[in-house]
VOPAGU-2260 file (C-alpha; in pm, 1 decimal, decimal comma):
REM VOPAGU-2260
SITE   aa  ch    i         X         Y         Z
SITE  UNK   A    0    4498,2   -8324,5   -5331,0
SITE  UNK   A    1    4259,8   -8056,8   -5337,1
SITE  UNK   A    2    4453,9   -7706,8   -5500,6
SITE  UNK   A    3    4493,2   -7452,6   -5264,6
SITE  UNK   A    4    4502,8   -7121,8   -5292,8
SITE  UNK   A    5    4480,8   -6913,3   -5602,2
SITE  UNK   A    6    4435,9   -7223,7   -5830,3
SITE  UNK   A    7    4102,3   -7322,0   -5622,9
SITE  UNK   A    8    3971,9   -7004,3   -5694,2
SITE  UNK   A    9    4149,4   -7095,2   -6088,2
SITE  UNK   A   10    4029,0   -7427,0   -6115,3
SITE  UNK   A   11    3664,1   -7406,1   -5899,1
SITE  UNK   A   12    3372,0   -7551,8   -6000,7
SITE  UNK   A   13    3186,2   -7467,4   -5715,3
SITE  UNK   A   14    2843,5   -7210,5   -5774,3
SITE  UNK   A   15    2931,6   -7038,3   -5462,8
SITE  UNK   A   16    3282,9   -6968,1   -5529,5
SITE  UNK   A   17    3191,8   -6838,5   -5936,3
SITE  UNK   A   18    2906,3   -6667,0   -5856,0
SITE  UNK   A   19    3153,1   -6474,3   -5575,1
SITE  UNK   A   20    3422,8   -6425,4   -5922,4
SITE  UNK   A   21    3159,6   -6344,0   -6081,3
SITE  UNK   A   22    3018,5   -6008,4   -5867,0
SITE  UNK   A   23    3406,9   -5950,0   -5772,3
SITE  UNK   A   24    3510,3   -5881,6   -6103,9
SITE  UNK   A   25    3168,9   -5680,7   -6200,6
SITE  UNK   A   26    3247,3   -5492,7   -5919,8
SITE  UNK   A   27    3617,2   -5403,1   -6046,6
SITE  UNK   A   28    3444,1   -5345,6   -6373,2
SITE  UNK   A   29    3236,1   -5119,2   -6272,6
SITE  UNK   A   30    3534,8   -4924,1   -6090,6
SITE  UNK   A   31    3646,5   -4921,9   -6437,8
SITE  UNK   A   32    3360,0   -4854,4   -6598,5
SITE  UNK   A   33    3269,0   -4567,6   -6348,9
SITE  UNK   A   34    3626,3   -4433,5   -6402,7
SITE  UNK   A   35    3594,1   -4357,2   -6785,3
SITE  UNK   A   36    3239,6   -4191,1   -6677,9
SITE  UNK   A   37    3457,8   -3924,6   -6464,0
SITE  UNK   A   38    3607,5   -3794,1   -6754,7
SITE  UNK   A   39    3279,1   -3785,1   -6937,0
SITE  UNK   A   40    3172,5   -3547,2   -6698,5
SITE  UNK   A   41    3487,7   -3366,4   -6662,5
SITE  UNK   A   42    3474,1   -3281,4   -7003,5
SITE  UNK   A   43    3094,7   -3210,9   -6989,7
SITE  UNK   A   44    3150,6   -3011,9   -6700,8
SITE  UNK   A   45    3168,5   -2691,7   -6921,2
SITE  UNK   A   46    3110,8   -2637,0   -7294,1
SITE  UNK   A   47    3366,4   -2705,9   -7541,6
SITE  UNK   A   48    3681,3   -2901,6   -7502,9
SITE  UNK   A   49    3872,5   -2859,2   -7255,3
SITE  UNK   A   50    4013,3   -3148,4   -7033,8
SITE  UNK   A   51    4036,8   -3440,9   -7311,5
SITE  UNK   A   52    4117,5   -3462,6   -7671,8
SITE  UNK   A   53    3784,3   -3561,0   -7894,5
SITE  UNK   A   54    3869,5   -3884,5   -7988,9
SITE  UNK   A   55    3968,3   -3979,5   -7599,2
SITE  UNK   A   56    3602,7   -3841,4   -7544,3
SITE  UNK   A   57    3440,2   -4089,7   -7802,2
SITE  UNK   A   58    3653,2   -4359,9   -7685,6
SITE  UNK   A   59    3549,3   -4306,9   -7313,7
SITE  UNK   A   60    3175,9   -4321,6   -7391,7
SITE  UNK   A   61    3207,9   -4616,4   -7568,8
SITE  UNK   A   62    3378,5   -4843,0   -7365,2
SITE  UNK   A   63    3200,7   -4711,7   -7051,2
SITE  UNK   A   64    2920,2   -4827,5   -7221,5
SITE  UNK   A   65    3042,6   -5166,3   -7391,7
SITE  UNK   A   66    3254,3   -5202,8   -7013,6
SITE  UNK   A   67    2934,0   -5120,5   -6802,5
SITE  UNK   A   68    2695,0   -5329,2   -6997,5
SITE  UNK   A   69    2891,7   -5652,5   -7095,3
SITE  UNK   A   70    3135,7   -5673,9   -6810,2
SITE  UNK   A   71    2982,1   -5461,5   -6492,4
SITE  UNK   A   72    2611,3   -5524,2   -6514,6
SITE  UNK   A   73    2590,3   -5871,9   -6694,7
SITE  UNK   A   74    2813,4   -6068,7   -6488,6
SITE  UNK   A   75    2679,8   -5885,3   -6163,3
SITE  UNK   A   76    2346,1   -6051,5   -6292,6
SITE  UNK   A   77    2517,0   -6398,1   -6358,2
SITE  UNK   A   78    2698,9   -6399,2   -5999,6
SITE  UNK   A   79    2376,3   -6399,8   -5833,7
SITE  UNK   A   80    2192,9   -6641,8   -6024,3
SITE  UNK   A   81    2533,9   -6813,8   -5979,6
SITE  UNK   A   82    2484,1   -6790,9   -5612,2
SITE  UNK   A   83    2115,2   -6799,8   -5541,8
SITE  UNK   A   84    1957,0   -7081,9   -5794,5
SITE  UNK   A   85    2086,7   -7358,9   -5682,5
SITE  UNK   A   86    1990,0   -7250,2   -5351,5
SITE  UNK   A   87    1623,1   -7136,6   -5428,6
SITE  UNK   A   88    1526,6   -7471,9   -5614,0
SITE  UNK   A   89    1706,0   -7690,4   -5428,7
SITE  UNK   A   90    1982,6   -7833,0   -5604,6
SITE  UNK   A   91    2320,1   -7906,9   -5517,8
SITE  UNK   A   92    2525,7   -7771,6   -5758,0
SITE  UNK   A   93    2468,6   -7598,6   -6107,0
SITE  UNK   A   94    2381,2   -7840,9   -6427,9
SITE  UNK   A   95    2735,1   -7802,5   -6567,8
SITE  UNK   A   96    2993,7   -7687,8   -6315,8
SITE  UNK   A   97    3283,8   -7706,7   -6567,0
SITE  UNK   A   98    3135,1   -7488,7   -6758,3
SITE  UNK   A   99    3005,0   -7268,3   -6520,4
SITE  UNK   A  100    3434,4   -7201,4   -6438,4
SITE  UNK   A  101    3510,5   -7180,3   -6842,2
SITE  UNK   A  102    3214,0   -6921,7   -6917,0
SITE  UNK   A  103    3345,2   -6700,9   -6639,4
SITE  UNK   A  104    3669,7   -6719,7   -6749,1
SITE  UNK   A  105    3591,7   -6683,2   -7087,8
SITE  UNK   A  106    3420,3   -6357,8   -6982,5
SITE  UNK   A  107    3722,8   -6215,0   -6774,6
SITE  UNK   A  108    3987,8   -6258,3   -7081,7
SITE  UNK   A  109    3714,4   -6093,5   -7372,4
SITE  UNK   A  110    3690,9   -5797,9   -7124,7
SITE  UNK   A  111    4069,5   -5741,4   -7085,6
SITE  UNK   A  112    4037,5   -5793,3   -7474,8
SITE  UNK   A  113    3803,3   -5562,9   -7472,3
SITE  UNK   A  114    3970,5   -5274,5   -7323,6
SITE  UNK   A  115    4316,8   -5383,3   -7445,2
SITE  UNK   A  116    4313,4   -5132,7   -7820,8
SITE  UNK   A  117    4309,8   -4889,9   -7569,7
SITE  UNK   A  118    4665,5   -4880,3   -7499,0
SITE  UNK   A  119    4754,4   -4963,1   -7879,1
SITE  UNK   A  120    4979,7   -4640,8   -7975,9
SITE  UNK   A  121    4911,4   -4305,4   -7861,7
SITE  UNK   A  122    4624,3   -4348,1   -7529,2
SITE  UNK   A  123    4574,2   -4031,4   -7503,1
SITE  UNK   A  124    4463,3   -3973,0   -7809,4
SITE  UNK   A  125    4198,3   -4196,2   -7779,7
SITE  UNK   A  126    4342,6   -4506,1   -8050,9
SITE  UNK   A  127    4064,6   -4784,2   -7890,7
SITE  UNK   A  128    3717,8   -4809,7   -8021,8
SITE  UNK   A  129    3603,6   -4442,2   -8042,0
SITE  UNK   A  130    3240,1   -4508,6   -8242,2
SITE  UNK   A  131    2993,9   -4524,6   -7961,7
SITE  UNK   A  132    2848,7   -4840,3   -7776,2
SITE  UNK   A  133    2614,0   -4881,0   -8078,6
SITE  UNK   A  134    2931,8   -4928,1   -8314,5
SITE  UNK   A  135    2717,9   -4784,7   -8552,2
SITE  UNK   A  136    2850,5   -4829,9   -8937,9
SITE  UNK   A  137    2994,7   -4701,1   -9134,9
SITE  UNK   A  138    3185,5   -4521,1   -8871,3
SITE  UNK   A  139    3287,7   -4850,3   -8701,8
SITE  UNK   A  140    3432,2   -4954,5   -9003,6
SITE  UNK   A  141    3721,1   -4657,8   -8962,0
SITE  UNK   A  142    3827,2   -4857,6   -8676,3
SITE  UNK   A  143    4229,1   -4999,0   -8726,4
SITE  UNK   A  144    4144,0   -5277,1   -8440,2
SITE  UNK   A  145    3813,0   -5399,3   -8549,6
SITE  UNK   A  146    3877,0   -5772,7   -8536,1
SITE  UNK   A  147    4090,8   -5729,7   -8208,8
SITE  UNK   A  148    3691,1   -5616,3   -8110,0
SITE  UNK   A  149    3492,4   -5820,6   -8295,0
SITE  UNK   A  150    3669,4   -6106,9   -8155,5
SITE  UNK   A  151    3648,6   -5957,1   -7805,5
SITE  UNK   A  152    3242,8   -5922,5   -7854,3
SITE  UNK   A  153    3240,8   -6269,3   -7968,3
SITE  UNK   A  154    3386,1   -6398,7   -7666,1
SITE  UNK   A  155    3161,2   -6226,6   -7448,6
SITE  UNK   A  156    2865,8   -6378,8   -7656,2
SITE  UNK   A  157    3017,4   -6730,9   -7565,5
SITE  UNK   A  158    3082,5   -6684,2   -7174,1
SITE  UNK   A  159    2689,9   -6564,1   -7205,9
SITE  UNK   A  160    2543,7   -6838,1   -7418,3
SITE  UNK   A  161    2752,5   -7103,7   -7198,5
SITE  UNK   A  162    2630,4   -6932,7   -6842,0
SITE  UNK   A  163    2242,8   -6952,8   -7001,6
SITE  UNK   A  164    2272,4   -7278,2   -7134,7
SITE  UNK   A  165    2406,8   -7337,1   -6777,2
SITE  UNK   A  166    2103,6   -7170,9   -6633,7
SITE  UNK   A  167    1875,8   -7358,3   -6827,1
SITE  UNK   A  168    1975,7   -7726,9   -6797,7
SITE  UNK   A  169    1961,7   -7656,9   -6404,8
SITE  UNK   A  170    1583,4   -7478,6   -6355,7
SITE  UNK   A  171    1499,0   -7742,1   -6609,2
SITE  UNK   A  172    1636,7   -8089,0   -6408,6
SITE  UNK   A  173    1766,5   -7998,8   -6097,0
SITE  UNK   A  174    1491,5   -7858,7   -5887,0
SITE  UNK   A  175    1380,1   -8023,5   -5586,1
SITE  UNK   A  176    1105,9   -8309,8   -5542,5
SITE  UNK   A  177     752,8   -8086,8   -5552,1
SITE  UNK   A  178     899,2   -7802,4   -5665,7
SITE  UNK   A  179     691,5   -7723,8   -5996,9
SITE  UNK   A  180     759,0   -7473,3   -6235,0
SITE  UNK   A  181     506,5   -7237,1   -6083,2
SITE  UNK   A  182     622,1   -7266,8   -5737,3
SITE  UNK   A  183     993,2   -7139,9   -5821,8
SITE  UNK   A  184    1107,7   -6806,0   -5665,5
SITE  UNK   A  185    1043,2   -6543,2   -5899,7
SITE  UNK   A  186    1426,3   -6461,0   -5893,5
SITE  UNK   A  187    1453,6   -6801,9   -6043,2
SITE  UNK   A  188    1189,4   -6753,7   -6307,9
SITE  UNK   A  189    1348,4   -6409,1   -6410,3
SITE  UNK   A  190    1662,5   -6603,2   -6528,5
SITE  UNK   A  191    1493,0   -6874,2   -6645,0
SITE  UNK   A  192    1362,4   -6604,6   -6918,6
SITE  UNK   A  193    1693,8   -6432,2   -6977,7
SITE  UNK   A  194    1857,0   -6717,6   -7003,1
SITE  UNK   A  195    1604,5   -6772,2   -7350,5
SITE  UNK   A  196    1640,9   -6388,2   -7408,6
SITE  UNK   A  197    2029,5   -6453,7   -7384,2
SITE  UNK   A  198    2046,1   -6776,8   -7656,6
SITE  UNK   A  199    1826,4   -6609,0   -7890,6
SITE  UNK   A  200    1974,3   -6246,1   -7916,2
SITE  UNK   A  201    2405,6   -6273,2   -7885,5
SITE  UNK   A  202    2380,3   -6450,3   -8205,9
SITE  UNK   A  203    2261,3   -6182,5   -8378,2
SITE  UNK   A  204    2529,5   -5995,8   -8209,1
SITE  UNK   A  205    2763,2   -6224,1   -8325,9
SITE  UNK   A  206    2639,9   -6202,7   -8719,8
SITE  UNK   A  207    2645,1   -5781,3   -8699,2
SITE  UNK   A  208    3009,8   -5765,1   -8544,3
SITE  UNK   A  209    3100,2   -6044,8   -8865,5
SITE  UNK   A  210    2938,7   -5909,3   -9138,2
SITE  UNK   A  211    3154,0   -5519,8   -8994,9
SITE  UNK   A  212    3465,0   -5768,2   -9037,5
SITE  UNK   A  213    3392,0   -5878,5   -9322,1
SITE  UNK   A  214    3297,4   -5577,2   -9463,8
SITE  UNK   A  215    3654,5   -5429,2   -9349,9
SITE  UNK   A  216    3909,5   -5711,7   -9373,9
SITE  UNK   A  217    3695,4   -5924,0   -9707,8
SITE  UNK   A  218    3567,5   -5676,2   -9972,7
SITE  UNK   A  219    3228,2   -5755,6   -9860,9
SITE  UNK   A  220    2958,2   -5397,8   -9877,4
SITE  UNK   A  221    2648,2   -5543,3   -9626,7
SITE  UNK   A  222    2657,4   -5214,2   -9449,0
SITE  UNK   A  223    2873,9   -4999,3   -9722,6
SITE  UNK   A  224    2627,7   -4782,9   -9933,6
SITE  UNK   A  225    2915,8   -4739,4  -10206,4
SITE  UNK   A  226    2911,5   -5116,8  -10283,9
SITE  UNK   A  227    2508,2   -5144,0  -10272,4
SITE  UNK   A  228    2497,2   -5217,0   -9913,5
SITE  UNK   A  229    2293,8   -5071,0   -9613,0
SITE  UNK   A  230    2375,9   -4821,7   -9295,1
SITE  UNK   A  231    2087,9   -4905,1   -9156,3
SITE  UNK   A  232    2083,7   -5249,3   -9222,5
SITE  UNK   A  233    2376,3   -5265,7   -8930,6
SITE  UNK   A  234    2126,6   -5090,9   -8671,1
SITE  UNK   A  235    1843,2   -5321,4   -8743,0
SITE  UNK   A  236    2053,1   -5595,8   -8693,7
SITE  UNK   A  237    2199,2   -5455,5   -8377,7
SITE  UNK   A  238    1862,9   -5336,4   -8266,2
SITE  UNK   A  239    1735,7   -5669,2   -8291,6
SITE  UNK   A  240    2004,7   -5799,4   -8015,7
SITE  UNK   A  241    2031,9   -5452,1   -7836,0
SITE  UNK   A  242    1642,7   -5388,6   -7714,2
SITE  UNK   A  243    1611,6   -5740,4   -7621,4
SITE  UNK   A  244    1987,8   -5655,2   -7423,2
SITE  UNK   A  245    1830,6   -5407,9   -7205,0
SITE  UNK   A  246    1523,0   -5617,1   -7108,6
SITE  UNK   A  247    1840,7   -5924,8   -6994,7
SITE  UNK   A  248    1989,7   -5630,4   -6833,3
SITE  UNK   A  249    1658,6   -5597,1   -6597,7
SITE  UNK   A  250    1489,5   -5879,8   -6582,6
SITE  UNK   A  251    1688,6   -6017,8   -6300,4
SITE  UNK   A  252    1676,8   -5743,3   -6129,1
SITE  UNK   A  253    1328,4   -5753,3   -6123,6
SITE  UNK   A  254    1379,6   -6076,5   -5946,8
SITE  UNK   A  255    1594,0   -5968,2   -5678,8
SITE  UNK   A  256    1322,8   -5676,3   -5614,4
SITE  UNK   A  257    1045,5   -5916,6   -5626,2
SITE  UNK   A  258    1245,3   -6129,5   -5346,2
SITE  UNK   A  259    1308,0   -5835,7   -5109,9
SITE  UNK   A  260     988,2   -5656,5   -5124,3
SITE  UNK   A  261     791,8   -6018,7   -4993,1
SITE  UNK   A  262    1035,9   -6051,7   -4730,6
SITE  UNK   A  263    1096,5   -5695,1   -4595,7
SITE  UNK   A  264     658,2   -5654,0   -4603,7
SITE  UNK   A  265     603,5   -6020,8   -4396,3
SITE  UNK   A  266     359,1   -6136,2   -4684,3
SITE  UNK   A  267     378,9   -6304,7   -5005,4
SITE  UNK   A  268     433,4   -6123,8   -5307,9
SITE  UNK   A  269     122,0   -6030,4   -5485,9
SITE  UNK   A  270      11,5   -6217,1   -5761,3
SITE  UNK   A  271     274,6   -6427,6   -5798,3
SITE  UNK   A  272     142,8   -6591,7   -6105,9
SITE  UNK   A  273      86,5   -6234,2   -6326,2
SITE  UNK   A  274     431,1   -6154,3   -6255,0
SITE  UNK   A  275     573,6   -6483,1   -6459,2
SITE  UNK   A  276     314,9   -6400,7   -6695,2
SITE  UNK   A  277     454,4   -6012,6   -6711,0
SITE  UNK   A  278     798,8   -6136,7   -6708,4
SITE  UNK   A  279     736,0   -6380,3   -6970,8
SITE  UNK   A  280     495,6   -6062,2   -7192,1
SITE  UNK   A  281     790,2   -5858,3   -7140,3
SITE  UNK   A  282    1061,7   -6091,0   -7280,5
SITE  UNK   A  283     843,7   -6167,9   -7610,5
SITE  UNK   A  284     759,1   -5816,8   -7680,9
SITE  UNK   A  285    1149,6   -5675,2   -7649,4
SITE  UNK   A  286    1182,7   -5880,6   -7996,3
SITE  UNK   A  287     942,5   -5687,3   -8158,8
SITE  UNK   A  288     967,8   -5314,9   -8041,3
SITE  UNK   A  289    1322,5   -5305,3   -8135,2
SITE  UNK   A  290    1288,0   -5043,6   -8397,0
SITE  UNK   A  291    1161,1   -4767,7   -8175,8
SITE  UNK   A  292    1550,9   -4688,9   -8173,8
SITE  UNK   A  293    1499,9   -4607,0   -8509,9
SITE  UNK   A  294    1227,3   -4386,3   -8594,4
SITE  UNK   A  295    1485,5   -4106,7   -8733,1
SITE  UNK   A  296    1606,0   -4328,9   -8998,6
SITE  UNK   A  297    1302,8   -4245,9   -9222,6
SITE  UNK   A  298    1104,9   -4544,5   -9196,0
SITE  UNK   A  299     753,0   -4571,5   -9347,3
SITE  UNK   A  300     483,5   -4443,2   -9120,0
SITE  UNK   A  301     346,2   -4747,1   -9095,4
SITE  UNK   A  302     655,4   -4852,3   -8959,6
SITE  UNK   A  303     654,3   -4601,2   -8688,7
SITE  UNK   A  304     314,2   -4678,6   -8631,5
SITE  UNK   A  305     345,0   -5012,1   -8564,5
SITE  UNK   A  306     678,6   -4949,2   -8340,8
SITE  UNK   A  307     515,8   -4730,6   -8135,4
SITE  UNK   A  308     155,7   -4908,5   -8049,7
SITE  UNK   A  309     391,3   -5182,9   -7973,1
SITE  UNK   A  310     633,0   -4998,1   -7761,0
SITE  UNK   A  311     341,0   -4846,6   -7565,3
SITE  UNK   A  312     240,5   -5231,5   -7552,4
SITE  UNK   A  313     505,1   -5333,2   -7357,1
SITE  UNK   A  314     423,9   -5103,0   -7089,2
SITE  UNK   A  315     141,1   -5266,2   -6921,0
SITE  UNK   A  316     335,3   -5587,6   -6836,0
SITE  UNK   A  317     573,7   -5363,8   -6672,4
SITE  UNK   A  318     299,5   -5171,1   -6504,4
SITE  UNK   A  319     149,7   -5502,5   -6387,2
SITE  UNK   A  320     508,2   -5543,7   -6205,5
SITE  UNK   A  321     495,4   -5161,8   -6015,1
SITE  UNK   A  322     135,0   -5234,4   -5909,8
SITE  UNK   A  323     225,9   -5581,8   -5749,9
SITE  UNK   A  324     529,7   -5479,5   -5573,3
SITE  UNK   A  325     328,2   -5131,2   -5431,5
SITE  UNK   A  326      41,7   -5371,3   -5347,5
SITE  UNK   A  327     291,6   -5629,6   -5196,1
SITE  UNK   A  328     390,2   -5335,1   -4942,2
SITE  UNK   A  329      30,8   -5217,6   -4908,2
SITE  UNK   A  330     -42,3   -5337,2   -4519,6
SITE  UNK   A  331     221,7   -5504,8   -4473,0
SITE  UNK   A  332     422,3   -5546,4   -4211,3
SITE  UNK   A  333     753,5   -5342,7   -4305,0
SITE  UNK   A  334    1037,0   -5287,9   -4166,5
SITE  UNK   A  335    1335,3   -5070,4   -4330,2
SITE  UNK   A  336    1629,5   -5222,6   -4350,1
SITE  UNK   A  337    1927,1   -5177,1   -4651,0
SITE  UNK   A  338    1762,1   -5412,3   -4901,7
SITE  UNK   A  339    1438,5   -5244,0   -4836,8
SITE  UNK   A  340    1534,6   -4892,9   -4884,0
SITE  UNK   A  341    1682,7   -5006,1   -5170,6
SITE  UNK   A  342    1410,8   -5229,3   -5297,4
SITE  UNK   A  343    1174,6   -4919,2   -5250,3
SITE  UNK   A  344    1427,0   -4661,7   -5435,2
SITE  UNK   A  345    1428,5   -4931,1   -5716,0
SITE  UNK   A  346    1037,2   -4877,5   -5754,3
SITE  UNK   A  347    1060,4   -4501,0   -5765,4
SITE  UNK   A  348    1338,5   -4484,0   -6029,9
SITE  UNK   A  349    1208,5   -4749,5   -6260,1
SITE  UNK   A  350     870,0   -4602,6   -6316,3
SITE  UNK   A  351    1065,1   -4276,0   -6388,4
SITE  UNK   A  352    1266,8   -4406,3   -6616,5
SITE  UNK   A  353     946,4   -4673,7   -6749,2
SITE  UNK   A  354     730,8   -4322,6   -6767,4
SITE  UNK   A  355    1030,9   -4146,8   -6975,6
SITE  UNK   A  356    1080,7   -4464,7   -7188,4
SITE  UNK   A  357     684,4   -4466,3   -7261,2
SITE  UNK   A  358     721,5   -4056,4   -7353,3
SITE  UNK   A  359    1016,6   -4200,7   -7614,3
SITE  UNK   A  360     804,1   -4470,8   -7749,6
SITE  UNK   A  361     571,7   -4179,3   -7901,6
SITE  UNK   A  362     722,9   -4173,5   -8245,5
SITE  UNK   A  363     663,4   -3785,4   -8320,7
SITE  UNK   A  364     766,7   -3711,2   -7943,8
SITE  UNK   A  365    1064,2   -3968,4   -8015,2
SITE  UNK   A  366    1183,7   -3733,3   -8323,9
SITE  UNK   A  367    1272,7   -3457,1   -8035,1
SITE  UNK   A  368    1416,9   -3682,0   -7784,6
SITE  UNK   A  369    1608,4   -3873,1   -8003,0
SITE  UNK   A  370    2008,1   -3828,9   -7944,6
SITE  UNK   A  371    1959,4   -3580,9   -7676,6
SITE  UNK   A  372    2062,3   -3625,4   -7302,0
SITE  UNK   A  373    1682,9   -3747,2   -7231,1
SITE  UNK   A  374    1753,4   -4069,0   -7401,2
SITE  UNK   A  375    2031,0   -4034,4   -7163,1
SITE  UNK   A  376    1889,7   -4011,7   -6828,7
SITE  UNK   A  377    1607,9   -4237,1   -6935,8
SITE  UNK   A  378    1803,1   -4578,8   -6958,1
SITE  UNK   A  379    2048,6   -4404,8   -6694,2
SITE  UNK   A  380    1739,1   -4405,3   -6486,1
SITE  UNK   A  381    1678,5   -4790,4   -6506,6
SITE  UNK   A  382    2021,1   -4933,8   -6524,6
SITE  UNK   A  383    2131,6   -4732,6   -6189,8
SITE  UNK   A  384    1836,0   -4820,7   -6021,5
């Protein structure tokens, strides 16, 4: 018969039921997450050290960010497209429900991996990853457990490629009879996107986090200067997956605002159409801006030239998303409820943190900001939101 129990939760293949694992365990993640944050700002509290030892400090900031990003924010993102696409186009059940149950579980066991060379010897003195959520080399390459975490990032990169592929194959074949691809809820076209942004960009996670193992464990000197290798070839590749990370990060989101701002006003959203078009703008240009995390490295000015006109680009598709959602509200008929208030919030601290992210995109401005707590509160600024 049917399991019962805690093997149906185990075993489901049911969208409803994963995409509820799926914003369960982002929410304990996030308790986790939020947890290692306290003693960030315990110890920040005051100058100098006082409440942790260093290395506990460096290993808190980087796996609240690793913990936050991979396993609090992405999978939050995933439970509701679990939940809500099927729904919004029609479709009884996901493209690949077996799948759908591996790729969260997948997910689950590379976060526990994840966090688990933090109890390896001595915890509080900080023996887990303690190089920063960029894992920056060289530095990264100090680590003892680096391919306990490489194969920890690797598995996250799977659950995420499976979930998009996932994505995918339903928007593509499983909407209902009429529905065309410009009639889909704009929550559904904002995954549709990640879902490419997703494909294209763990990869590249993938080859950085094996060419640091190899470069530890196989004699290999891609990112060691002493064998003729590059430091800075590691952050271009990284770069290259992380902007495009942030825009996967927000791009649903955008979605789920672009949902609740139509509904709470009592009129369609406002140009419908521009938003795919932004959303779509958005997603192309996060390949090719990557480098404005770079502009202290000494790069040509060219370089930074280029970087920055296309940084500054990528603000007007974002713009184009502020002005529809204020003109969406603009005489309608609103009323206030949670999602609302929150919906509204959401407008106020994105364009802060879109205005503080165009500030950063201004190379010569950017050699001030950069590894100060602006950079801080600007991505802050979007990712609470």
């Amino acid at each position: 018969g049917a399991p019962s129990g805690l093997m149906r939760w185990v075993k489901t293949t049911n969208h409803k039921d994963i995409g509820t694992l799926y914003l369960w365990f982002s929410f304990i993640m996030l308790l986790v997450g939020g947890a290692m944050d306290m003693v960030i700002r315990a110890e920040l509290f005051q100058p100098g050290i006082q409440v942790v030892d260093p290395n506990f400090f460096n290993m808190m900031t980087t796996m609240h960010g690793l913990i936050m990003v991979f396993c609090a924010i992405m999978p939050a993102m995933v439970g509701l497209a679990n939940l809500q696409i099927p729904l919004m186009i029609g479709a009884p059940e996901m493209a690949l429900p077996r799948m759908n149950n591996w790729s969260f579980w997948i997910l689950t066991f590379a976060c526990i991996l994840l966090l688990a060379p933090m109890f390896s010897g001595d915890f509080l003195a900080g023996q887990g990853p303690a190089f920063g959520w960029t894992m920056y080399a060289p530095l990264s390459l100090q680590y003892d457990n680096l391919a306990y975490f490489v194969f920890a990032v690797h598995m996250l990169g799977f659950s995420s490629i499976m979930g998009s592929i996932n994505i995918i194959a339903t928007v593509l074949n499983m909407r209902a009879p009429g529905m065309t691809l410009m009639k889909m809820p704009l929550f559904v076209w904002t995954w549709f996107i990640t879902a490419f942004l997703l494909i294209a960009v763990m990869p590249v996670l993938a080859g950085a986090v094996t060419m640091m193992l190899t470069d530890r464990n196989f004699g290999t000197s891609f990112f060691d200067a002493a064998g003729g290798g590059d430091p800075v070839l590691f952050q271009h590749v990284f770069w290259f997956f992380g902007h495009p990370e942030v825009y996967i990060m927000i791009l649903p989101a955008f979605g789920v605002i672009s949902e609740i701002i139509p509904t709470f006003a009592r009129k369609k959203l406002f140009g419908y159409s521009s938003m795919v078009y932004a959303t779509a703008s958005i997603a192309f240009l996060s390949f090719i801006v990557y480098a404005h995390h770079m502009f202290t490295t000494g790069m040509p000015v060219a370089g930074e030239l280029y970087f920055m006109y296309a940084t500054v680009m990528i603000a007007v598709p974002t713009a184009v998303k502020v002005f529809n959602w204020t003109a969406t509200m603009w005489r309608g008929s609103m009323t206030f409820e949670l999602p609302m208030l929150w919906a509204i919030a959401f407008v106020f601290l994105f364009t802060i943190g879109g205005f503080t992210g165009l500030m950063m995109g201004v190379a010569p401005a950017d050699m001030q900001y950069h590894d100060t707590y602006f950079i801080v509160a600007h991505f802050h600024y979007v990712l609470v939101t």
